[in-house]
C-alpha positions as CSV (number, residue, x, y, z in Angstrom):
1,X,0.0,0.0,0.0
2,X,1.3,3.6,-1.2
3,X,1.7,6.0,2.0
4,X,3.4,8.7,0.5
5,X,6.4,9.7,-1.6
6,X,10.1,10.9,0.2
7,X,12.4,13.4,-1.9
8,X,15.9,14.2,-1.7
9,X,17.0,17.5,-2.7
10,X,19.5,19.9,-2.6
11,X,19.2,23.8,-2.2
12,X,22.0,26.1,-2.0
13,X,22.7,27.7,1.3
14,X,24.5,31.0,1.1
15,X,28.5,29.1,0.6
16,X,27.4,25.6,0.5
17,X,24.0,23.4,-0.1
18,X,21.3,21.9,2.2
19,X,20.5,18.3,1.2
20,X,16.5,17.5,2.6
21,X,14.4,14.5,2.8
22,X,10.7,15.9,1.9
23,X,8.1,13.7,2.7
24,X,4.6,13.9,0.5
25,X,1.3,12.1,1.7
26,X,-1.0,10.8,-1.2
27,X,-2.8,13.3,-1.0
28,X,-0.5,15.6,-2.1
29,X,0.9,17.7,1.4
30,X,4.1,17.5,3.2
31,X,4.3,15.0,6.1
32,X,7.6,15.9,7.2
33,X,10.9,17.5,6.1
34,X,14.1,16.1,7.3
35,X,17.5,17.9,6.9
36,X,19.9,15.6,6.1
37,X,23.1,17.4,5.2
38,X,23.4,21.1,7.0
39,X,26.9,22.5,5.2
40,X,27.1,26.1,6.6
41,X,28.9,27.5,9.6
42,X,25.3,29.1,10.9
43,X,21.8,29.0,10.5
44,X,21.6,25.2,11.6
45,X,18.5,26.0,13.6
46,X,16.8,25.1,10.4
47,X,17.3,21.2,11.0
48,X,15.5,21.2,14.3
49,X,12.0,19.7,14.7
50,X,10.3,23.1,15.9
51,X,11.5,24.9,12.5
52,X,10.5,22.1,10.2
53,X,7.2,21.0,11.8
54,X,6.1,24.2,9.8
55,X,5.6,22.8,7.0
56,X,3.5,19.9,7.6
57,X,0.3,20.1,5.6
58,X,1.8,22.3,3.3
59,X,0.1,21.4,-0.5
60,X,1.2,22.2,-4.0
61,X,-1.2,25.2,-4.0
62,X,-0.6,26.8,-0.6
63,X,1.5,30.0,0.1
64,X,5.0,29.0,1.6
65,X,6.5,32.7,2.4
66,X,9.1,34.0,5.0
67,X,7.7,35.8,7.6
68,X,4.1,35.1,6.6
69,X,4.1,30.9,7.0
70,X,6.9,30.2,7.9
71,X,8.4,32.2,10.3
72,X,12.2,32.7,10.2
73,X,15.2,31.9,11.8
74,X,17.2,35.1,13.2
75,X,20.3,34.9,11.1
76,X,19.5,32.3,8.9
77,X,17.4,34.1,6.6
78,X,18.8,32.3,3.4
79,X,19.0,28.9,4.8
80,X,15.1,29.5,5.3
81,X,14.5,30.5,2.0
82,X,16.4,27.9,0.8
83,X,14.2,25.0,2.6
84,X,11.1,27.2,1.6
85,X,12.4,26.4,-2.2
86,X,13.2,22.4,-1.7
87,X,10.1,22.2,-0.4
88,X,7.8,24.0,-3.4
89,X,10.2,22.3,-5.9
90,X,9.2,19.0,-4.5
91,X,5.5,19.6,-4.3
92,X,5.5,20.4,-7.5
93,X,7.8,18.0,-9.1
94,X,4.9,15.5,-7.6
95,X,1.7,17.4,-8.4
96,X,3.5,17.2,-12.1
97,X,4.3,13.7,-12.2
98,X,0.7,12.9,-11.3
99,X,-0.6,15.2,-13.2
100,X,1.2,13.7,-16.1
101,X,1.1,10.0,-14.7
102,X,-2.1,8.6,-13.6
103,X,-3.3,9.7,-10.2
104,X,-0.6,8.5,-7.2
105,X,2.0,6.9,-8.9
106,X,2.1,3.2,-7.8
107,X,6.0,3.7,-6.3
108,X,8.6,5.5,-6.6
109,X,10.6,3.9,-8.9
110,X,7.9,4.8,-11.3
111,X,9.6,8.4,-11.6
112,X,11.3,8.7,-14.9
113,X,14.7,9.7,-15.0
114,X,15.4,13.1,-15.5
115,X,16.7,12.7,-18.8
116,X,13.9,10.8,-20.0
117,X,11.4,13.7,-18.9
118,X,9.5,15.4,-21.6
């Protein structure tokens, strides 16, 4: 039975990227976001639970802005904006791929390969 999707990507942090683990239910909004690789010197306040919680529920559709929903990290402005971005890329890399596919892929490895993407 499918629960959900989990992406990696990649951002990039103001020197140095932030890898991420996003987590997308089948219905199409965020169950979690993991941090998986934090590369700069500050701003690591981004990998803890109380930052990232914010995001849960988030859909394809809703409004993921600093200071509005989320609410930022003193002195890690860009490493917020840069989970804000991993996080709407991977929403709609998905709402794509079913859009495209049909409905809720059946796993994973359905997911073309980049190259093979029209």
């Amino acid at each position: 039975m499918l629960l959900g999707y989990s992406v990696v990507t990649e951002e990039r942090g103001k020197y140095r990227p932030i890898t991420m683990l996003v987590g997308v239910d089948t219905s199409g909004r965020v169950a979690g976001v993991q941090i998986l690789a934090y590369r700069e010197s500050r701003g690591g306040e981004v990998a803890r639970e109380y930052f990232l919680r914010q995001y849960r529920g988030k859909a394809v559709g809703d409004p993921i802005r600093l200071n509005r929903d989320i609410i930022n990290i003193s002195g890690a402005t860009i490493s917020v904006q840069s989970v804000n971005a991993g996080v709407r890329k991977v929403l709609a890399l998905l709402a794509w791929v079913n859009r495209s596919s049909p409905p809720l892929l059946p796993a994973p490895r359905s997911l073309l390969p980049v190259e093979e993407l029209p």
